[in-house]
VMD Tcl script that draws the C-alpha trace (Angstrom):
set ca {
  {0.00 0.00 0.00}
  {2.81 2.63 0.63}
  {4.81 1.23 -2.45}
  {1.38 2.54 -4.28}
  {1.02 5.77 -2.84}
  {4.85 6.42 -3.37}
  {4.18 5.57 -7.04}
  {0.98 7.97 -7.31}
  {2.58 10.46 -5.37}
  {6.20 10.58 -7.72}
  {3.88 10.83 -10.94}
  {1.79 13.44 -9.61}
  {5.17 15.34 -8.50}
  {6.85 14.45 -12.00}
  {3.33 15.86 -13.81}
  {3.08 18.84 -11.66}
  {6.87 19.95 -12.26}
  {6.07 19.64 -16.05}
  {3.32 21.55 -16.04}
  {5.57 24.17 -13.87}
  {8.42 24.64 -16.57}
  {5.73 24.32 -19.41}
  {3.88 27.71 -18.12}
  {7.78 28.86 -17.42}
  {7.98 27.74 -20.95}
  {5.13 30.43 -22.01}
  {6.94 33.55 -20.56}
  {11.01 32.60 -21.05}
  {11.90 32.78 -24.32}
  {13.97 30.05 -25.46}
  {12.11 27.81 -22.81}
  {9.84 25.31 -24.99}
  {5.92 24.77 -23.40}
  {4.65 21.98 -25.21}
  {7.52 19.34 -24.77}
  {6.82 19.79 -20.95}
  {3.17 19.37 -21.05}
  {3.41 16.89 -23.33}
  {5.71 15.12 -20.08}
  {3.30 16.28 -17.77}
  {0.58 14.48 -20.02}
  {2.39 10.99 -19.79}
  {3.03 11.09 -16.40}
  {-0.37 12.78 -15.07}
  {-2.00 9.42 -17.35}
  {-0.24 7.26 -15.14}
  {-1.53 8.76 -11.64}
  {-3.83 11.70 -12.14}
  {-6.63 11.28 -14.66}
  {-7.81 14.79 -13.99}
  {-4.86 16.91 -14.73}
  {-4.20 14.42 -17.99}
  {-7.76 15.41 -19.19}
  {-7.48 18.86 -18.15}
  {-4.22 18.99 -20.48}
  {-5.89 17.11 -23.22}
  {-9.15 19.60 -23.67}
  {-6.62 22.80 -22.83}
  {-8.12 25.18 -25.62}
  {-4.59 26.31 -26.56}
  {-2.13 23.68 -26.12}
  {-4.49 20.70 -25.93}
  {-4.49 20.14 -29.89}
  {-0.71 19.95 -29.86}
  {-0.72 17.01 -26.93}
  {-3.34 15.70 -28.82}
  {-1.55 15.64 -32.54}
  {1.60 14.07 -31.05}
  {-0.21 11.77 -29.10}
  {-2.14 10.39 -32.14}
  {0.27 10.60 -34.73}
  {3.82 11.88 -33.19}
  {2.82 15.41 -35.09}
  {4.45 18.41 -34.35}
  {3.43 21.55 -36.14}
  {6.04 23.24 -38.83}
  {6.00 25.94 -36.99}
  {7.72 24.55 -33.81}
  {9.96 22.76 -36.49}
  {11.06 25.73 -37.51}
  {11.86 27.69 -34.09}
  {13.29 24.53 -33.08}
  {15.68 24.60 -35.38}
  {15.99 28.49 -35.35}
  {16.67 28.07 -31.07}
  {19.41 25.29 -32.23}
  {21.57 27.60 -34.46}
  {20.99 30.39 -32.41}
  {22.36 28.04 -29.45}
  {25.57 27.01 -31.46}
  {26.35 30.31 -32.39}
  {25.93 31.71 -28.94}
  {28.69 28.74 -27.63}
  {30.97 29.55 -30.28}
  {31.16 33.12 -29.64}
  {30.96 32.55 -26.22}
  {34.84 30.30 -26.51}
  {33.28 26.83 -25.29}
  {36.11 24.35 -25.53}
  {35.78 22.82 -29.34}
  {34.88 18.93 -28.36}
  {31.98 20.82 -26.19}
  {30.75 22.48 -29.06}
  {30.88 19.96 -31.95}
  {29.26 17.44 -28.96}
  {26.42 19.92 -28.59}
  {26.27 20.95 -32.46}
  {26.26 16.75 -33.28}
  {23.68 16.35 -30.81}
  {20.88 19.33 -32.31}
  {21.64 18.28 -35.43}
  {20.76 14.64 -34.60}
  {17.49 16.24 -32.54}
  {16.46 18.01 -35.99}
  {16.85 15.37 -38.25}
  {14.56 13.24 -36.00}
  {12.38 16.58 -35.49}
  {11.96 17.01 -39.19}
  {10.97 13.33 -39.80}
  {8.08 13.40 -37.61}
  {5.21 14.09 -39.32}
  {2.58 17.04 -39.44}
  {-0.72 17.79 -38.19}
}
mol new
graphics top color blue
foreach p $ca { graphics top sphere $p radius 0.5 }
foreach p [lrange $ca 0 end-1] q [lrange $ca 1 end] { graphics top cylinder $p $q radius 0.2 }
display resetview
């Protein structure tokens, strides 16, 4: 019985925090929303129905749960500033000095995040 309520109560905590940096997500720029609710989502389906339905019918960010839940969709538009953030990002650690394996580590890695990012289909 405690084993359970542990269990309840870490999805709960890992849904809530997602939904935290999600609306963080809506006033920091370069902080994305939807990957966090789409976390929060996930976890809140595996111990709180009510915030996972809440999320789901969420007049402006409920669609895009909903698309990548149904058909891994994400909109061109977050293609796009995704990639935009990415070589923004690289460019900020190379004129910043990061050490060069840091950089071609990080600049390997987004380009390996937008080539799966661009394969997934759209809504």
């Amino acid at each position: 019985m405690v084993r359970r309520a542990l269990k309840l109560l870490f999805w709960r905590a890992l849904a809530l925090a997602s939904v935290g940096l999600g609306m963080l997500g809506v006033v920091l720029p370069g902080l994305p929303t939807v990957p966090f609710l789409l976390l929060a989502a996930w976890a809140a389906s595996r111990g709180w129905p009510a915030l996972e339905t809440w999320l789901l019918q969420h007049p402006r960010h409920g669609p895009a749960v909903r698309q990548w839940r149904e058909r891994g969709a994400v909109p061109r538009r977050a293609k796009w500033l995704s990639s935009a953030m990415m070589v923004a990002s690289a460019a900020i650690m190379w004129a910043i000095g990061i050490p060069p394996w840091a950089l071609v580590l990080a600049i390997v890695t987004m380009a390996s995040v937008g080539l799966w990012l661009w394969r997934r289909p759209e809504p």
